[in-house]
C-alpha positions in Angstrom: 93.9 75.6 120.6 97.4 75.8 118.8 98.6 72.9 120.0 95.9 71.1 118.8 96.6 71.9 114.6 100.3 70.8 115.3 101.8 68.9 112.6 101.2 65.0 113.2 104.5 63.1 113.2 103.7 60.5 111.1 103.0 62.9 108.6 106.3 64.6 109.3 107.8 61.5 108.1 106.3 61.7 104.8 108.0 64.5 104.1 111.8 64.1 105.0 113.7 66.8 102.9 111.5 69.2 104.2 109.5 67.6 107.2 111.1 70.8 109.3 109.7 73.2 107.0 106.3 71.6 107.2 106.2 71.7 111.3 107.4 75.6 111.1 103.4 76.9 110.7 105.0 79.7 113.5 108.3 79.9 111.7 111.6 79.5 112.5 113.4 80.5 116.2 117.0 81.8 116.6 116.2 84.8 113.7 115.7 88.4 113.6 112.3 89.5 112.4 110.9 93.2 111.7 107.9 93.4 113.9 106.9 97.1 112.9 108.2 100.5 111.6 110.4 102.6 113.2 107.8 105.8 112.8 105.1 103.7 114.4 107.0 103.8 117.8 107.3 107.6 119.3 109.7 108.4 122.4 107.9 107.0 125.4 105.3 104.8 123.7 104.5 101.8 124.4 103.1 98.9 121.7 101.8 95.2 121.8 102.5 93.3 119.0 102.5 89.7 118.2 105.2 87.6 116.3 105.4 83.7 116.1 102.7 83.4 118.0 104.1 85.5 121.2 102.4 88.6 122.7 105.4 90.8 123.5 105.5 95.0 124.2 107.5 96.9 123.4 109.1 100.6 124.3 111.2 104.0 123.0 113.6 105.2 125.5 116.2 107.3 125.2 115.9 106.3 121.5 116.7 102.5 122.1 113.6 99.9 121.6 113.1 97.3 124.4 111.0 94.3 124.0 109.7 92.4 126.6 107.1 89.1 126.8 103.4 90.9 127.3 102.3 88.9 130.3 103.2 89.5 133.9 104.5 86.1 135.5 102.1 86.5 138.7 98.6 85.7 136.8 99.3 85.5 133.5 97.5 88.5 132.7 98.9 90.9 129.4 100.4 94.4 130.6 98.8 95.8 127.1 95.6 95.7 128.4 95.8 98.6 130.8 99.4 99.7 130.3 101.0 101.3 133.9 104.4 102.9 133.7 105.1 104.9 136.9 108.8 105.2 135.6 110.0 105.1 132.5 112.6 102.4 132.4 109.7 100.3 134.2 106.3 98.8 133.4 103.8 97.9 136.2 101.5 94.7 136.1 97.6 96.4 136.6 96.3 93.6 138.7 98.7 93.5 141.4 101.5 95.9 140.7 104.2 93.8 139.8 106.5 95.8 138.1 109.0 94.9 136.0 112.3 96.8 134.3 112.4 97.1 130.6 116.1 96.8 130.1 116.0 93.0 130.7 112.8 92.6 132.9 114.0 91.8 135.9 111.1 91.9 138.6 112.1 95.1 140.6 108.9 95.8 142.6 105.7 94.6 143.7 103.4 97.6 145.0 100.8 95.6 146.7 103.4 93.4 148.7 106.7 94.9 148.9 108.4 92.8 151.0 108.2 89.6 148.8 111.7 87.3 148.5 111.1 87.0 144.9 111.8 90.8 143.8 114.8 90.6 142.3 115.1 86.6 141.6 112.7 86.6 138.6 112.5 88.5 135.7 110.0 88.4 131.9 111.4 87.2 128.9 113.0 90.0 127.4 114.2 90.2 123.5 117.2 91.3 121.8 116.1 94.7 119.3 117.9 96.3 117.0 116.7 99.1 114.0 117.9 99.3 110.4 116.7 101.2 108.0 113.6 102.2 109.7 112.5 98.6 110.3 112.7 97.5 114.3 114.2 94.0 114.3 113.6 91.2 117.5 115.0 88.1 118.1 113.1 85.2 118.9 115.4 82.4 120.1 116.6 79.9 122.7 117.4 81.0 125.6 121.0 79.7 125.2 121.6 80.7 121.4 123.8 84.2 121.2 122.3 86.3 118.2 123.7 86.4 115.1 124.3 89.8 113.3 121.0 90.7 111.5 123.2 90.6 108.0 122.7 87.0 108.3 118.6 87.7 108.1 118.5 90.0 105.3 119.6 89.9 101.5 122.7 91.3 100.6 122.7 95.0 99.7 119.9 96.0 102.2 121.8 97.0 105.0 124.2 98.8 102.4 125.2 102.4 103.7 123.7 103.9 100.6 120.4 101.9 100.7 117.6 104.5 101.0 114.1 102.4 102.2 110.4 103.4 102.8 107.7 101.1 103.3 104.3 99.9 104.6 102.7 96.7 105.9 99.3 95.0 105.8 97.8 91.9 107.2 97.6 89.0 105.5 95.1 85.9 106.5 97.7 83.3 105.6 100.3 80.9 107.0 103.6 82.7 106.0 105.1 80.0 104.1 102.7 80.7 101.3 103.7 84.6 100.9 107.6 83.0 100.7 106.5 80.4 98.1 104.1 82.7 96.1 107.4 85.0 96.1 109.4 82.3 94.6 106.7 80.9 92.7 108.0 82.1 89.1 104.7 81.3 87.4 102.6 83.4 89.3 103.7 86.3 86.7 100.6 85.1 85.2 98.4 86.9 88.1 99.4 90.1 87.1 98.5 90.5 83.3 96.9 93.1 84.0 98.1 95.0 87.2 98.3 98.8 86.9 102.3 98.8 86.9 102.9 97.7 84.0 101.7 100.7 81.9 102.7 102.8 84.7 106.5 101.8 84.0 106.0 101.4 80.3 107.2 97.5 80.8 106.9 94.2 79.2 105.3 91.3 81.4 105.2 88.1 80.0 102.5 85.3 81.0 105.0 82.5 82.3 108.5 81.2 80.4 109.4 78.5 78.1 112.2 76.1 77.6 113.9 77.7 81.3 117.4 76.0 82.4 117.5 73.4 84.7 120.0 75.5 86.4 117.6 78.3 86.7 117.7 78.8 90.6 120.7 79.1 92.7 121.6 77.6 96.0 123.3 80.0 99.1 124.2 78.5 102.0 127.8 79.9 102.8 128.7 80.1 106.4 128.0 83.6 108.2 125.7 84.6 105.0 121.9 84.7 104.2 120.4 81.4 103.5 118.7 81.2 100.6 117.8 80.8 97.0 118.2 82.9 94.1 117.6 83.4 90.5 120.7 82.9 88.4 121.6 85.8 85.6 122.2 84.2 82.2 123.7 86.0 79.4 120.9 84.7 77.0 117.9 84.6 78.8 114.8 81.9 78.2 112.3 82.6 75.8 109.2 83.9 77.3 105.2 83.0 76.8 103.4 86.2 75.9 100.5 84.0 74.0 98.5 82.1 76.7 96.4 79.3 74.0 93.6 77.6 75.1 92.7 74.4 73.2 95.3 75.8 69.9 93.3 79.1 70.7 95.1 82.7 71.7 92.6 83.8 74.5 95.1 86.1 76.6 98.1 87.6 75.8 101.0 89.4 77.7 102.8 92.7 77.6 105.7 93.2 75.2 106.9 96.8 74.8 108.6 97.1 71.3 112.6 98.1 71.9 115.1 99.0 69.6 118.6 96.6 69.8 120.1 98.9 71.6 117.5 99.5 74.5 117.2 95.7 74.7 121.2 95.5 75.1 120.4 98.1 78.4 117.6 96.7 79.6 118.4 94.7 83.2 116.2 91.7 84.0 114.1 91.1 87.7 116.0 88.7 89.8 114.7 87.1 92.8 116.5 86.4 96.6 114.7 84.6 99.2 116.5 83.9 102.2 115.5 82.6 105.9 113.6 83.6 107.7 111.6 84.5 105.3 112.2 87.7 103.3 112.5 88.5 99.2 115.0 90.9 97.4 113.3 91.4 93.8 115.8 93.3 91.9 114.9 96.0 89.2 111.4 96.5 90.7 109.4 97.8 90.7 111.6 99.8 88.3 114.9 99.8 87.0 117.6 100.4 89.5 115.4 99.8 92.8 115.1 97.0 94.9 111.8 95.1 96.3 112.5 94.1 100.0 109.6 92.1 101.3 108.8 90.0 104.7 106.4 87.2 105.4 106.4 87.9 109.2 104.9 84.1 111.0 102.2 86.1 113.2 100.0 83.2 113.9 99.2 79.9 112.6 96.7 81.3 109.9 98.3 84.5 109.4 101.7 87.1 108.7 102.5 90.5 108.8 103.5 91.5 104.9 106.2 93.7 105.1 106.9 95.4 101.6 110.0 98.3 100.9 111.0 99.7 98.3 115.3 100.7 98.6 117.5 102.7 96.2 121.0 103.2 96.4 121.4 107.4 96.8 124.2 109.6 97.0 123.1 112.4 98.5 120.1 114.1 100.2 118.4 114.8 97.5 118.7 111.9 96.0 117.0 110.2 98.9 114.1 112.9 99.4 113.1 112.4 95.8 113.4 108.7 96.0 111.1 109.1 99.3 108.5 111.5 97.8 108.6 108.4 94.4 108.1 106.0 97.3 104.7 107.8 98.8 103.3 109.3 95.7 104.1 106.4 92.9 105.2 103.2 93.9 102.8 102.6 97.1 99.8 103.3 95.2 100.7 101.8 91.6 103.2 99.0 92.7 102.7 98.1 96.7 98.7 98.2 96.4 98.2 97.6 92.8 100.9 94.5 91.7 101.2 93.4 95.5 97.3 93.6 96.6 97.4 90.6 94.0 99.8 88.6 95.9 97.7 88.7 98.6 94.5 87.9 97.5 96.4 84.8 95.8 97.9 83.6 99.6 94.2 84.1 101.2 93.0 82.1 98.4 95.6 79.7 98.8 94.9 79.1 102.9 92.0 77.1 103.3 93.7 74.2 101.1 97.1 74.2 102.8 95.9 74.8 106.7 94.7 71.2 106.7 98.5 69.7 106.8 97.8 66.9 104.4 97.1 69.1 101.4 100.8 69.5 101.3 101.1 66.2 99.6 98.3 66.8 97.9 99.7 69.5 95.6 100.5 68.6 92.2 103.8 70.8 91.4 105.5 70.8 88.3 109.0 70.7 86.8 109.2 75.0 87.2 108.2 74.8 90.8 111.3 73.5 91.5 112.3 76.5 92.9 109.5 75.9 96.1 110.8 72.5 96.4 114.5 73.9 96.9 113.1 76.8 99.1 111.6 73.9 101.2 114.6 71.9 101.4 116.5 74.9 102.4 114.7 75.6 105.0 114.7 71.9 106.9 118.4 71.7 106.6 118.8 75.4 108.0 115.9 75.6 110.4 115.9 72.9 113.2 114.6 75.0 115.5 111.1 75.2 114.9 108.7 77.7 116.5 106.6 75.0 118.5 103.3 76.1 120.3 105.3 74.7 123.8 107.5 77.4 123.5 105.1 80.2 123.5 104.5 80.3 127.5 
């Protein structure tokens, strides 16, 4: 059971800068979360999908998404399992035909006993949907919270009118806090010494950084705007560790493409923008002049739906067809499953320690993770409303 593996409080108040963060295994409530792809939901289809723990379905009509909780109030039972839609602004219960509008799921018919008071006095959850650039967006919030626009849920420059973004998404077996913090974590460089993409883009890839400023991450918690952190752009940049030593021994070494002054004087550096609820802007990558957009979607307790895109600013419509055939043919197979397949296997590797809840004093960070310990803080001072297994009825 879920409620079971909830966070004890008196270990909650080991942990007061980020106790709220630590309690958030489903995430985070009152936020917008991509749930799927706009392609993977036709005219007149119907889809289950879970997020934070709730079973909810979803359906196309007239071109607008509707979401709605997957269980029919009666019996509990989940409409996905044998899906009945004798109209097609409704969906019918299979067990005893209550059916149920999708605009705002209103109970608007019983078919086994029509004459009941209750038709039209109780109605399913429904959620607030919205699309951008080809991502469908719910909300999953308090009944009495109005949504905020989904700017406030993304990093700047994604929903830009010239942003051009294509995608996929796999599975992960891991709480999503660890894809957030493995996407801050700026020592994990180290992991990918040897990933495909850095011959593939001819670039250098250092084994971790030396000397960095104290100052290094950046703290964004304006009013109306994206909550987050963020790598700060220095004009003279920290030395970097391309010789990994071992007992005074070299035993691995980085990759440092050789660049004349004036290609170093072009060259733009990867910057990094987490923001609640939990989704990275990696700028310059997987290339120069592209932008990594990446979610770490709570799906349950011991698992999140890895959302990774790949946006370009385009001018025209050829500028976004070529960008979209790069997308397919390049950067999903070099970048998306051979730098990001990494990632993963470094969060599954990373769950069995930190599902038992006391492991997250255990850790042993040091002075660079400091950007996982401002993530954290963020988060608890931004996120009291935490995604508790009461609220998923």
């Amino acid at each position: 059971m879920v409620e079971d593996s909830f966070v004890d409080e008196r270990l909650l108040k080991k942990v007061p800068r980020w106790r709220n963060y630590l309690a958030a295994k489903l995430g985070f409530r009152n936020h917008w979360y991509p749930i799927m792809f706009s392609r993977e939901l036709g005219e007149n289809e119907v889809v289950s999908r879970k997020l934070m723990g709730e079973d909810i379905l979803l359906k196309r009509i007239d071109g607008k998404v509707h979401a709605i909780r997957d269980r029919c109030l009666h019996r509990g039972v989940k409409f996905s399992e044998k899906v009945e839609c004798y109209t097609r602004n409704t969906v019918t219960c299979w067990y005893h035909g209550f059916t149920y509008r999708w605009e705002d799921g209103t109970l608007c018919d019983i078919i086994a006993s029509p004459n009941t008071p209750i038709i039209g006095k109780k109605a399913i959850h429904s959620y607030p949907v919205q699309e951008a650039k080809g991502l469908v967006f719910v909300f999953v919030g308090d009944a009495d919270y109005e949504p905020h626009p989904l700017s406030q849920d993304v990093p700047p420059t994604f929903l830009d009118d010239t942003m051009e973004v294509h995608g996929s998404s796999y599975m992960v077996q891991s709480n999503w806090r660890l894809g957030c913090e493995n996407g801050i974590d700026d020592l994990h460089i180290y992991l990918h010494r040897q990933s495909p993409l850095v011959p593939n883009t001819q670039r250098s890839l250092p084994l971790g950084h030396t000397d960095r400023p104290v100052d290094f991450f950046e703290l964004h918690e304006e009013q109306g705007q994206p909550k987050g952190v963020s790598t700060r752009t220095f004009k003279d940049a920290a030395p970097m560790a391309y010789e990994g030593r071992v007992e005074g021994k070299i035993v691995v070494t980085g990759t440092k493409m050789h660049q004349t002054p004036e290609e170093a004087a072009k060259k733009r550096t990867t910057g990094h923008y987490i923001c609640m609820p939990g989704v990275l802007r990696v700028d310059n990558f997987p290339f120069v002049g592209r932008f990594q957009f990446e979610w770490y979607v709570p799906i349950t307790e011991d698992s999140h739906l890895y959302i990774i895109t790949i946006g370009k600013p385009c001018a025209n419509d050829e500028e976004r067809a070529e960008h979209e055939h790069e997308f397919w043919h390049r950067w999903k197979p070099v970048s998306l499953e051979g730098f990001n397949n990494e990632d993963v296997f470094a969060r599954e590797a990373l769950q069995p320690f930190y599902e038992h809840d006391q492991n997250w004093l255990e850790e042993t960070l040091v002075t660079e993770d400091n950007g996982i310990i401002m993530w954290r803080e963020l988060c608890h001072r931004n996120g009291p409303s935490v995604q508790k297994p009461s609220d998923i009825i």
